[in-house]
C-alpha positions in Angstrom: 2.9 26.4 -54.8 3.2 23.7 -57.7 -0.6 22.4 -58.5 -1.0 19.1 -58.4 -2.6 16.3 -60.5 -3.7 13.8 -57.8 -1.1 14.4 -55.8 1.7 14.7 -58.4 2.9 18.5 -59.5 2.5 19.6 -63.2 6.4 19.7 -64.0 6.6 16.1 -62.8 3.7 15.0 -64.1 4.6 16.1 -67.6 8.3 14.4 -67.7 7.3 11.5 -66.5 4.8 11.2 -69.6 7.5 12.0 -71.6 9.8 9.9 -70.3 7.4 6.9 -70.8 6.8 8.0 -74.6 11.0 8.4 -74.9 11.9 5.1 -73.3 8.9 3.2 -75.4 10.4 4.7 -78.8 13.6 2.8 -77.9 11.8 -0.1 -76.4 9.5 -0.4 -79.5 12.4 0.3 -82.0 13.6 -2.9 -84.7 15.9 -1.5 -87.5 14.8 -4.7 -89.3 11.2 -4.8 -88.8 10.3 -1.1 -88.3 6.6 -0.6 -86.6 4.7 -0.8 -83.6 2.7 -3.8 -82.6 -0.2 -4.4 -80.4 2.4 -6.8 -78.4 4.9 -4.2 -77.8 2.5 -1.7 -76.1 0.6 -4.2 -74.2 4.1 -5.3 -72.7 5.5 -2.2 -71.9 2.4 -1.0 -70.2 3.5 -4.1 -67.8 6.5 -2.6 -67.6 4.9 0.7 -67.0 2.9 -0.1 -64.1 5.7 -1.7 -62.2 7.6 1.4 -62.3 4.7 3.6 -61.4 4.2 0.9 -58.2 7.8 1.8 -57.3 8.1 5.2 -58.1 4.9 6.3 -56.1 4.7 3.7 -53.4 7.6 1.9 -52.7 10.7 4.7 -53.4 8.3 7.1 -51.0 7.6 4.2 -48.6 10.3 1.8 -48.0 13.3 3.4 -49.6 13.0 7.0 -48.8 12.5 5.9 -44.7 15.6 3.7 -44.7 13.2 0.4 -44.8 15.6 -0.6 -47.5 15.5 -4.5 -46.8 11.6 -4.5 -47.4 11.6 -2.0 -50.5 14.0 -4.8 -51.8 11.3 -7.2 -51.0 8.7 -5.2 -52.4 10.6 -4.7 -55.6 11.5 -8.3 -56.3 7.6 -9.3 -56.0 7.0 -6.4 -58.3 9.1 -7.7 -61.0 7.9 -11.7 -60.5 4.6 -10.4 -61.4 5.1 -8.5 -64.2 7.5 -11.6 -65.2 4.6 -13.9 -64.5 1.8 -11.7 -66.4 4.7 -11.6 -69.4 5.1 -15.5 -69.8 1.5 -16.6 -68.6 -0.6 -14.1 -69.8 0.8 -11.8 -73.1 3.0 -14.5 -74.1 0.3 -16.9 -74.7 -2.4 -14.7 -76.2 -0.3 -13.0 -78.8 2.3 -15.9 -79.7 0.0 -19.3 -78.3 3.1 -21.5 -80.8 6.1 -20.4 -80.3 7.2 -18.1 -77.3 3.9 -19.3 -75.2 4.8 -22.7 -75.0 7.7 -22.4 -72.8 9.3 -20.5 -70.0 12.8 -19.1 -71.5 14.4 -18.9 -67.6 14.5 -16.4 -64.4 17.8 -14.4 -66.3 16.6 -14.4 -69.8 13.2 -12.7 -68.6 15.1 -10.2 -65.7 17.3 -9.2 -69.1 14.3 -7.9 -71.2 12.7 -6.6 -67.8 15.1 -4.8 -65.4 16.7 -2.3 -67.8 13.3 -0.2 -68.7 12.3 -0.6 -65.1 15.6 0.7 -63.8 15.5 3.4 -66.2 11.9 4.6 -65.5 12.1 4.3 -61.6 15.8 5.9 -62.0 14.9 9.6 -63.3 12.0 9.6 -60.6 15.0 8.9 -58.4 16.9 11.9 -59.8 14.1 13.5 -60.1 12.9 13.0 -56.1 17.1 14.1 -55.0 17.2 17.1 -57.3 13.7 18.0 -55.8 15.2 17.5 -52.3 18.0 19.2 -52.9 16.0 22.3 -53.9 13.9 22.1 -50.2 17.7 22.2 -48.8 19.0 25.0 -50.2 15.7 26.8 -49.6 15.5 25.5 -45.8 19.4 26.5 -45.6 18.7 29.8 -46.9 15.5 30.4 -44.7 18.1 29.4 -41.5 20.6 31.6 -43.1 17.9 34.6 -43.3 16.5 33.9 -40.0 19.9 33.9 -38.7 20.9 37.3 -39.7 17.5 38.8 -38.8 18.6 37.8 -35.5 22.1 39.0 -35.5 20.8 42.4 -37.2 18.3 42.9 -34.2 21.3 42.4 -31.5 22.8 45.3 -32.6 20.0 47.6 -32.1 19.5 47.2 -28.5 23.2 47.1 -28.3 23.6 50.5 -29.5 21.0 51.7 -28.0 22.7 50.6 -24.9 25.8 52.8 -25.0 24.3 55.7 -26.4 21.3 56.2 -23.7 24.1 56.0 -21.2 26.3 59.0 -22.8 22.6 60.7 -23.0 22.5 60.0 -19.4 26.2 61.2 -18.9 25.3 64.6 -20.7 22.2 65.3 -18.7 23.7 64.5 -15.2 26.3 67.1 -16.4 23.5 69.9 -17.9 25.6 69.5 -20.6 23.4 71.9 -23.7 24.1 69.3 -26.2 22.2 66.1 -24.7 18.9 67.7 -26.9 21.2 67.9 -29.6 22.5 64.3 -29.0 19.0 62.9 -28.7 18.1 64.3 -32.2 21.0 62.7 -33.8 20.3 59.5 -31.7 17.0 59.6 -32.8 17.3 60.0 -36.5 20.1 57.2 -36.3 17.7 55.2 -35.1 15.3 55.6 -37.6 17.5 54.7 -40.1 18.3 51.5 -38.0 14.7 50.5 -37.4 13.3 51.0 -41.4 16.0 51.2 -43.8 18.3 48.5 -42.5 15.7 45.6 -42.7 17.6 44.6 -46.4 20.1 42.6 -46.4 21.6 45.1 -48.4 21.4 48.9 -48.7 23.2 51.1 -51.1 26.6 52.0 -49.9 26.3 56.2 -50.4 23.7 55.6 -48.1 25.2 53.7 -45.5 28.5 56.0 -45.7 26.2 59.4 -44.9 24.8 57.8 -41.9 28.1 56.5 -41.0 29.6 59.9 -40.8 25.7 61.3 -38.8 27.1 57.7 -36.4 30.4 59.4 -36.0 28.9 62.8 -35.1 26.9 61.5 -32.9 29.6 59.4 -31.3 32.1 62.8 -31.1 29.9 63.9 -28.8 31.5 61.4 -26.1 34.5 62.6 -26.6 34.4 66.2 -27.2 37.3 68.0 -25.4 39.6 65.5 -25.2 40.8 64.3 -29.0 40.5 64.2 -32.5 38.8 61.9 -34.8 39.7 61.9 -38.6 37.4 60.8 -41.1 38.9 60.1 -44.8 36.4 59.1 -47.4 37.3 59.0 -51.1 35.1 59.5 -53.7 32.7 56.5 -53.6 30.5 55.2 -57.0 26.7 55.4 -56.1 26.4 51.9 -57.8 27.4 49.3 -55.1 25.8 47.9 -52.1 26.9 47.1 -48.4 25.1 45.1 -45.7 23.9 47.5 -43.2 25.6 48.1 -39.7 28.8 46.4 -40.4 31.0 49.0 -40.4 29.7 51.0 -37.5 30.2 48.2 -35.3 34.2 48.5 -35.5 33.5 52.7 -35.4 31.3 52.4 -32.4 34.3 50.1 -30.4 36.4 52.4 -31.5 35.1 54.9 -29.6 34.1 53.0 -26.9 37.0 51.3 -25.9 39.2 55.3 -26.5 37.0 57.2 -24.5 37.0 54.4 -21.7 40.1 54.4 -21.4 42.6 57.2 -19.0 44.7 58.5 -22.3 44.9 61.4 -22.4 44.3 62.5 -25.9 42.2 60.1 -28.1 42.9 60.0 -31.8 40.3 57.9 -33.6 41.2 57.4 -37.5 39.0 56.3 -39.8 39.6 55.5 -43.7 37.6 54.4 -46.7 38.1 53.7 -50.3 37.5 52.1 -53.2 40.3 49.7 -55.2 40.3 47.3 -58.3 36.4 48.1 -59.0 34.7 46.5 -56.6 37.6 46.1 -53.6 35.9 48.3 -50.7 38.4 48.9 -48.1 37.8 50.0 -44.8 40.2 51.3 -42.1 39.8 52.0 -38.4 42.6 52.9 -36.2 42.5 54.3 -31.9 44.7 54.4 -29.3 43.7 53.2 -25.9 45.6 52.4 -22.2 45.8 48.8 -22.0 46.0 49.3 -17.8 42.7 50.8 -17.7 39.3 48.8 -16.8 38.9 48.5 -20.8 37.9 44.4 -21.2 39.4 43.1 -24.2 38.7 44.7 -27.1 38.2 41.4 -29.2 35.6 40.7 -27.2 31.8 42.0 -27.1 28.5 41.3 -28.3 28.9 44.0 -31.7 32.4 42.4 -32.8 31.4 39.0 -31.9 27.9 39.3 -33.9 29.6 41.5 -36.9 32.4 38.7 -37.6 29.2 36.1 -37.9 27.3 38.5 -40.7 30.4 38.6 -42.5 31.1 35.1 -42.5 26.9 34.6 -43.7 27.1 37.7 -46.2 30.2 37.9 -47.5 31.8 34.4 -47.1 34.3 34.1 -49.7 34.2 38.3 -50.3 36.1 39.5 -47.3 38.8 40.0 -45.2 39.1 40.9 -41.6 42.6 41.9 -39.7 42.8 43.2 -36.5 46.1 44.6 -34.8 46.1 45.0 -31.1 49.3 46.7 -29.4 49.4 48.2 -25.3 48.3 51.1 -26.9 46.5 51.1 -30.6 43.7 49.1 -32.0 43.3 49.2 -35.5 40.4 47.3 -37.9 41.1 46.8 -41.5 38.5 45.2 -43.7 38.1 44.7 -47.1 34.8 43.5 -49.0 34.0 42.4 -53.0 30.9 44.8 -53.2 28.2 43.5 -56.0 26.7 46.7 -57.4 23.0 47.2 -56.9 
């Protein structure tokens, strides 16, 4: 947290004393009578007050709530009474016979007055909306966290879902490979629950426990297809957000082994083009008459089209192709290299 000087931070503290020493060297400047006089700081310091009134009261107070017909109110009494202290007061102590004997009009005295009080009070104003604008981009980030943390923490449960009930298949069968099953499920999940809580992990390691995912997901089908995994060589130097690509793997399998066909062929691509062009390709067939809902549809596609639009928003590309009979996922990320 920025310390504070009675309520003002450091930074801010420290430009505005500059700005005050700036402004007064052009204030104070004559080209023909080169100097500073005791007349010229005692009536800027009028000036100066005035400002700080608006700066810390009335801008914070009035203007910054939308009470902008009173800050206006405010702000013209401010500068009748430095106009009054100029004329009344200054004027006649340092020049008692000439300036101080009359009152030079409203317009001639907002000329010499207005511009270093606009111009003061204006870089607080900047000053307050860059400030503002920093809280905004930190709250919209915090949302923006807050809001993948949630969408992360969908997924778990909902893979957790489908694979405890093909556990539960495999023991109602006896089958010898639910232990097996619950091992893999169980280191998966690990990796899930402590290495995923980045919002990046490097991409090597997200591949190997894609390919433990797909093992794991063989399982459902075994017997009755094929799945084909095609991974080129990779660079250890990028990063992926975590999760993403099984989602599209585990419908993949889903909606296939659902489904009546009667040989499943699941196909699954990855490579690397241009540098930093990751592409990603997942193909299955499927029986469009079977009690399969629509495959565009679900909480993991749903919540994995949201991350990408958060994480990667102007770095990806999604197509899907649907037929009767084949599903296929192609997507392709800008990966930033760790």
């Amino acid at each position: 947290m920025t310390k504070k000087i009675k309520g003002i931070p450091y930074l801010e503290y420290i430009f505005f004393l500059a700005l005050i020493l700036v402004v007064f060297i052009f204030y104070s400047f004559d080209r023909r009578n080169p100097g500073i006089r005791p007349y010229q700081v005692v009536s800027y310091l009028n000036l100066v007050w005035a400002a700080l009134l608006v700066n810390y009261y009335l801008l914070p107070r009035f203007f910054y709530t939308k009470k902008y017909l009173r800050f206006l109110l405010y702000f013209c009494v401010v500068v009748a009474v430095v106009i009054f202290v100029e004329e009344n007061i200054l004027e006649k102590i340092y020049f008692p016979n000439t300036r101080g004997k009359k009152f030079l009009g409203v317009f001639y005295n907002l000329l010499g007055t207005l511009p270093t009080i606009t111009i003061l009070c204006g870089f607080k104003f900047a000053w307050d909306v860059l400030e503002k604008q920093s809280e905004l981009e930190n709250l919209k980030s915090t949302i923006q966290e807050s809001e993948l943390q949630f969408l992360k923490s969908q997924i778990n449960p909902h893979f957790l879902f489908n694979n405890l009930n093909n556990v539960y298949s495999l023991s109602i069968e006896n089958s010898p490979r639910t232990s097996e099953m619950i091992l893999e499920l169980s280191t998966f999940l690990r990796y899930m629950l402590y290495e995923c809580k980045a919002r990046y992990v490097p991409l090597k390691r997200e591949l190997e426990q894609l390919q433990n995912f797909i093992n794991l997901s063989e399982m459902q089908i075994e017997g009755r297809g094929e799945v084909e995994l095609s991974i080129d060589d990779i660079s250890s130097d990028y990063q992926i957000a975590p999760l993403i690509l099984m989602v599209f793997v585990e419908n993949a399998f889903k909606h296939s082994s659902s489904s009546q066909v009667d040989e499943i062929s699941i196909s699954i691509q990855i490579w690397m083009e241009a540098h930093n062009q990751f592409h990603f390709r997942c193909s299955n067939n499927y029986l469009s008459e079977s009690n399969t809902k629509e495959l565009s549809s679900g909480i993991g596609l749903k919540n994995v089209k949201k991350r990408l639009n958060l994480l990667y928003p102007q770095d990806h590309k999604l197509d899907i192709y649907q037929t009767d009979s084949h599903y296929e996922v192609n997507l392709i990320l800008s990966l930033k290299k760790i």
